[in-house]
C-alpha positions as a printed Julia matrix, in Angstrom:
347×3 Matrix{Float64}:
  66.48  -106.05  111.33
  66.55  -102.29  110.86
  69.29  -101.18  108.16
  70.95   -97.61  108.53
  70.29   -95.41  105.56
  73.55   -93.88  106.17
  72.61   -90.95  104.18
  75.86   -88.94  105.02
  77.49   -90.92  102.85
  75.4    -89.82   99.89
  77.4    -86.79   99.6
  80.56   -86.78  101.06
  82.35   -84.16  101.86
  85.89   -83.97  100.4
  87.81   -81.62  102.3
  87.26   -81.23  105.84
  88.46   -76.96  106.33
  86.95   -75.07  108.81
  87.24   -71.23  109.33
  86.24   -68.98  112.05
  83.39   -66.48  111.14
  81.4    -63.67  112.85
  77.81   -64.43  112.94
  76.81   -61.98  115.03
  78.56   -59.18  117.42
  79.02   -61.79  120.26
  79.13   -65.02  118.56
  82.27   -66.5   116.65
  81.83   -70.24  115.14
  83.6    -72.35  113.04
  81.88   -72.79  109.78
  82.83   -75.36  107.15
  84.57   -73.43  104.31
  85.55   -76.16  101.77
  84.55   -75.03   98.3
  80.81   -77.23   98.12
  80.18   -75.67  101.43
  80.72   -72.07   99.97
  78.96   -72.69   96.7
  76.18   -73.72   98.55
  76.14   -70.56  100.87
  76.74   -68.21   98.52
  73.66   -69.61   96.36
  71.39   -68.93   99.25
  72.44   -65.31   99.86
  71.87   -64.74   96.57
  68.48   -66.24   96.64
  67.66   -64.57   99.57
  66.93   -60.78   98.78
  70.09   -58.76   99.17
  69.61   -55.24  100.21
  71.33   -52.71  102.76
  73.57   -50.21  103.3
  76.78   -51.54  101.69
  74.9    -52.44   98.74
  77.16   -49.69   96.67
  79.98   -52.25   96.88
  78.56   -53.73   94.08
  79.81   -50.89   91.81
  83.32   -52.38   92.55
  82.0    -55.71   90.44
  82.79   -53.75   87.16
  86.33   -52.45   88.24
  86.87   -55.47   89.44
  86.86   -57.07   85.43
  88.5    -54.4    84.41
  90.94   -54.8    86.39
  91.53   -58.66   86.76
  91.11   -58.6    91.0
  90.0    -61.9    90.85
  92.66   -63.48   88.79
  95.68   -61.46   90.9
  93.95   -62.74   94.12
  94.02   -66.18   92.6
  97.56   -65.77   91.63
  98.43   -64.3    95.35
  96.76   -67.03   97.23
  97.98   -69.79   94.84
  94.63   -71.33   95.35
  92.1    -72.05   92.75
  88.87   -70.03   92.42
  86.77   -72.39   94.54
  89.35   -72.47   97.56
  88.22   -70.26  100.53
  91.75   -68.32  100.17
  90.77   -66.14   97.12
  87.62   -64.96   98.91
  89.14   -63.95  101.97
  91.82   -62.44  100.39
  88.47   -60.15   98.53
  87.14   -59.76  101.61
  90.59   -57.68  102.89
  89.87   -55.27   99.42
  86.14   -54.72  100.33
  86.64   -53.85  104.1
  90.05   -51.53  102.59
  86.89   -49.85  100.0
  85.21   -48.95  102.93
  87.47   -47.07  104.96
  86.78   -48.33  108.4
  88.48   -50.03  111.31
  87.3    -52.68  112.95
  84.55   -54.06  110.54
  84.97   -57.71  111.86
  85.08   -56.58  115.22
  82.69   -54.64  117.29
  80.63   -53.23  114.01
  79.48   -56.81  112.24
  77.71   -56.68  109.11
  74.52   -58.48  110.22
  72.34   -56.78  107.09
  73.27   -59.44  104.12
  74.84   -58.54  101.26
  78.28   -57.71  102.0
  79.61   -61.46  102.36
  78.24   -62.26   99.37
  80.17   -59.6    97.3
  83.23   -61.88   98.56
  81.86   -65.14   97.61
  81.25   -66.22  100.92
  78.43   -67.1   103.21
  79.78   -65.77  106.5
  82.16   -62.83  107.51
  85.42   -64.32  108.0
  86.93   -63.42  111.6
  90.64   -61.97  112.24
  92.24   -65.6   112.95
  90.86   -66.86  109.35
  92.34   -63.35  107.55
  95.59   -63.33  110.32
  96.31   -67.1   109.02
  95.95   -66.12  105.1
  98.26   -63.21  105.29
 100.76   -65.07  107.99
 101.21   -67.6   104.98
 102.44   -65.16  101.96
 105.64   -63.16  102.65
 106.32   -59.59  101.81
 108.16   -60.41   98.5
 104.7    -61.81   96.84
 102.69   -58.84   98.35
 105.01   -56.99   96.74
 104.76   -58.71   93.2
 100.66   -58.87   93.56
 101.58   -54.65   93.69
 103.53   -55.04   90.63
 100.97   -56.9    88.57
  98.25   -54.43   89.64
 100.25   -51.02   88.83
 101.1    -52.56   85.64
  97.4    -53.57   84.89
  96.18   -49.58   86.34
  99.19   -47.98   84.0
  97.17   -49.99   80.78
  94.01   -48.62   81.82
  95.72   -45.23   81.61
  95.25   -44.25   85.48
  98.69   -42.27   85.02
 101.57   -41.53   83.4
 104.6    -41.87   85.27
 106.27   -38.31   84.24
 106.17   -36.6    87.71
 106.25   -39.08   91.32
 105.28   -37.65   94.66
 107.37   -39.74   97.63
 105.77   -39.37  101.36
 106.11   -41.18  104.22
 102.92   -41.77  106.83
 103.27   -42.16  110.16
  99.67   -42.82  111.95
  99.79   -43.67  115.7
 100.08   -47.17  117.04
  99.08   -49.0   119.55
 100.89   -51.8   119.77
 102.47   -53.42  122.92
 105.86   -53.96  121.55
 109.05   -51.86  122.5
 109.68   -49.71  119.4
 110.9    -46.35  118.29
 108.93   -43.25  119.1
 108.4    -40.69  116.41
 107.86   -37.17  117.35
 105.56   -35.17  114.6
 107.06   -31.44  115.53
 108.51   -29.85  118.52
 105.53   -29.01  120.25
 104.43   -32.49  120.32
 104.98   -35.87  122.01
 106.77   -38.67  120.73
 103.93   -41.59  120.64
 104.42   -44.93  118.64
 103.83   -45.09  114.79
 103.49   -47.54  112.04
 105.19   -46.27  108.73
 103.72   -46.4   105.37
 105.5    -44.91  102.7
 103.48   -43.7    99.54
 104.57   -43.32   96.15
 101.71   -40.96   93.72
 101.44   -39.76   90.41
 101.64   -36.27   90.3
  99.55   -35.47   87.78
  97.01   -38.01   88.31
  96.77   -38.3    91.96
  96.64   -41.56   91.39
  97.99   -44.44   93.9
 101.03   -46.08   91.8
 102.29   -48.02   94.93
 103.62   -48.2    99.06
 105.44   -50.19  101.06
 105.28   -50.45  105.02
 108.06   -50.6   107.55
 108.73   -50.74  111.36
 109.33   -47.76  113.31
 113.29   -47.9   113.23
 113.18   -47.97  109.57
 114.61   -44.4   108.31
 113.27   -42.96  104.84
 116.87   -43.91  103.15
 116.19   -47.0   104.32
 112.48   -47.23  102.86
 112.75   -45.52   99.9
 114.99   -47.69   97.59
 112.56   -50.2    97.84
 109.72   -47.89   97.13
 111.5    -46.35   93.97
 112.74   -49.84   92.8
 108.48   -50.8    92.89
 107.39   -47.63   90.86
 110.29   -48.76   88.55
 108.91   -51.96   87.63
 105.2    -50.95   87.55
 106.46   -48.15   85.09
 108.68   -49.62   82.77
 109.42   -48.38   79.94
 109.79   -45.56   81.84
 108.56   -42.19   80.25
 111.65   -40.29   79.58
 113.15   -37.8    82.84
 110.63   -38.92   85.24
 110.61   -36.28   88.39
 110.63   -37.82   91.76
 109.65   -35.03   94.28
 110.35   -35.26   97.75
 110.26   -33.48  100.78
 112.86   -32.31  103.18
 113.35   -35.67  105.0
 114.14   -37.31  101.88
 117.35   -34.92  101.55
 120.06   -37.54  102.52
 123.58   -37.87  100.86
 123.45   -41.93  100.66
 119.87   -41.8    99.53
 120.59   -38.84   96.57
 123.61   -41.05   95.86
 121.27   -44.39   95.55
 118.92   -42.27   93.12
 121.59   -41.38   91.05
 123.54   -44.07   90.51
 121.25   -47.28   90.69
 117.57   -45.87   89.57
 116.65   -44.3    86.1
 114.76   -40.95   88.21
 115.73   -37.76   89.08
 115.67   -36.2    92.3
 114.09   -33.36   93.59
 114.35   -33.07   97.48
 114.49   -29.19   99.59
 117.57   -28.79  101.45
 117.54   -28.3   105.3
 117.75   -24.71  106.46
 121.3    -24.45  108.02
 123.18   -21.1   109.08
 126.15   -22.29  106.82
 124.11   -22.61  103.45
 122.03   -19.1   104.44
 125.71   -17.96  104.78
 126.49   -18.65  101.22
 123.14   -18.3    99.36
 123.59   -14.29  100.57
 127.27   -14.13   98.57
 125.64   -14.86   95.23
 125.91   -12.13   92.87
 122.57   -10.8    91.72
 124.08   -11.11   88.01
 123.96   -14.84   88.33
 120.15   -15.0    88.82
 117.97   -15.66   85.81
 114.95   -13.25   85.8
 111.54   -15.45   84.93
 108.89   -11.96   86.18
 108.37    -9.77   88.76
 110.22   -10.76   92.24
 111.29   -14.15   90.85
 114.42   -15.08   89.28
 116.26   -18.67   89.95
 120.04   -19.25   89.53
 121.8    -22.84   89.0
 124.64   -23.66   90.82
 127.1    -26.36   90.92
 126.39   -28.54   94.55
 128.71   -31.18   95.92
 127.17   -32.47   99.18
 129.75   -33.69  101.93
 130.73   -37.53  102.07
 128.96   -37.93   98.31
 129.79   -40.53   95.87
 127.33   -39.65   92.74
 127.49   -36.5    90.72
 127.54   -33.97   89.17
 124.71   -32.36   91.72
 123.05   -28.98   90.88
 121.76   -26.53   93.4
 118.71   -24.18   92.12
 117.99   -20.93   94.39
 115.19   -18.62   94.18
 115.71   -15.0    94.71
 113.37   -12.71   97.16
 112.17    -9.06   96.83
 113.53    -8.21  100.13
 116.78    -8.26  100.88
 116.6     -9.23  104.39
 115.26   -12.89  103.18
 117.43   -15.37  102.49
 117.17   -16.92   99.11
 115.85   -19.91   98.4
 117.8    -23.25   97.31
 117.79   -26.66   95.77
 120.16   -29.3    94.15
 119.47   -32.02   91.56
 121.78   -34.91   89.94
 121.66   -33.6    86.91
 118.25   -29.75   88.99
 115.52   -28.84   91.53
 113.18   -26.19   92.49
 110.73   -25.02   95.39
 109.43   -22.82   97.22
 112.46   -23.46   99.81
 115.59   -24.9    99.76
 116.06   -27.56   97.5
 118.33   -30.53   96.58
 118.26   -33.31   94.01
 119.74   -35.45   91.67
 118.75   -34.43   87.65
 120.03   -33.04   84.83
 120.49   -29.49   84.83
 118.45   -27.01   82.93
């Protein structure tokens, strides 16, 4: 009698996890993606001789150290290293280095190399990547921004003294009924998805963003944005500047900055006929003189339905009469090349 070698049983496999991957521009399959399976594929690629145009990802391996990427992804995913989370979760960064839409979709990486970088034998396919983020929540996306910022701000990417605050709007294409934003007055309104960014000034440097649905307003989006770049910053550098533009100039929102966050303010003030109406009564006397055609002058600003304060207003003088001076406010000054308004102390 013949006896089954029942060689399957020689090594067992512990987990039975499958994801979907990409293995070619038409085909999609289920691949096994428990961590023997991985260690195995990954072992291969890098036997096999890696070598094409995305090779300059690899640069990202030293930045990568530096930086800890592995350990936050670890820490995001709550999975340990050989878990197929973490490497996903790398594979989101590496398709973000690259700048382009639709790389699991359409344009698939056949030439090997770039799966690899993510410790993984295959390309993972939307429903693997849609399933990882579906299971963490905004609150530890948000904390995995945190723990970067903090780790950049060590490394010296930037200061902190002077914040740039600006919302993005590119167009969507979603299905869904949602709010139309129109860019200017010549154009259509058209569907948008939101993305507010917070910069260092100095730097240029990324220090963090949040994203929102179309109804969200920038008072609305901003708190949350502010209270970020206060916890990747602290100890805050002493009178940090938060410049914003005119959208940002809201009474509730100047009133949140003033009274709840550590910043100061610096937003330009709409153009109404009532404030052109009073910027022309200044006296020239009360503008300071810094050279040639520019002097500034710091008034005393109390914007309508306020509960913060004291607010300053800073307006720049013109050569010609016939143009109306320019303005600002701050909670304790502000400045621009228009009208301005903020929340800082005065100078």
């Amino acid at each position: 009698m013949t006896c089954k070698k029942k060689l399957h049983r020689c090594r067992p496999r512990l987990e039975s996890e499958t994801v979907e991957a990409r293995i070619s521009q038409r085909a999609v399959r289920r691949v096994a993606g428990d961590p023997r399976s991985i260690e195995r594929g990954v072992r291969q690629r890098l036997a096999d001789k890696i070598s094409d145009n995305m090779a300059g990802l690899w640069l990202l391996v030293p930045e990568h150290l530096r930086l800890g990427t592995w350990d936050l992804l670890c820490a995001w995913t709550r999975q340990t290293p050989q878990r197929v989370e973490p490497r996903l979760a790398l594979q989101l960064v590496h398709e973000a280095a690259l700048c382009t839409n639709g790389l699991r979709a359409g344009r698939c990486l056949t030439a090997r190399g770039f799966e690899t970088l993510n410790g993984l034998p295959f390309l993972a396919e939307d429903t693997a990547v849609h399933e990882l983020l579906g299971s963490r929540s905004v609150a530890e996306t948000q904390e995995l921004q945190v723990a970067l910022g903090k780790l950049r701000r060590v490394c010296g990417h930037y200061a902190g003294k002077l914040l740039l605050i600006d919302p993005h709007r590119p167009p969507s294409y979603s299905h869904r009924h949602m709010r139309k934003h129109q860019k200017d007055r010549g154009s259509k309104p058209i569907k948008t998805a939101q993305t507010f960014f917070c910069l260092d000034g100095d730097s240029a440097q990324p220090v963090c963003f949040t994203t929102a649905n179309s109804a969200r307003t920038v008072s609305q989006a901003t708190p949350d944005l502010l209270r970020m770049a206060r916890d990747i910053l602290a100890p805050l550098p002493d009178h940090t500047l938060v410049a914003a533009d005119t959208e940002h100039f809201a009474v509730e929102l100047v009133d949140h900055v003033h009274t709840e966050t550590p910043f100061d303010l610096i937003t330009p003030m709409p153009n109404r006929q009532s404030d052109q109406k009073r910027w022309r009564q200044i006296p020239p006397q009360t503008f300071t003189r810094h050279w040639a055609g520019y002097a500034t002058a710091v008034l005393p600003f109390t914007p309508h339905h306020n509960r913060g304060g004291p607010y300053y207003e800073l307006v720049r003088s013109t050569p010609s009469p016939a143009t109306i001076p320019n303005a600002g406010t701050s909670r304790n000054s502000s400045t621009s090349s228009n009208r301005w308004a903020g929340n800082a102390q005065a100078p």
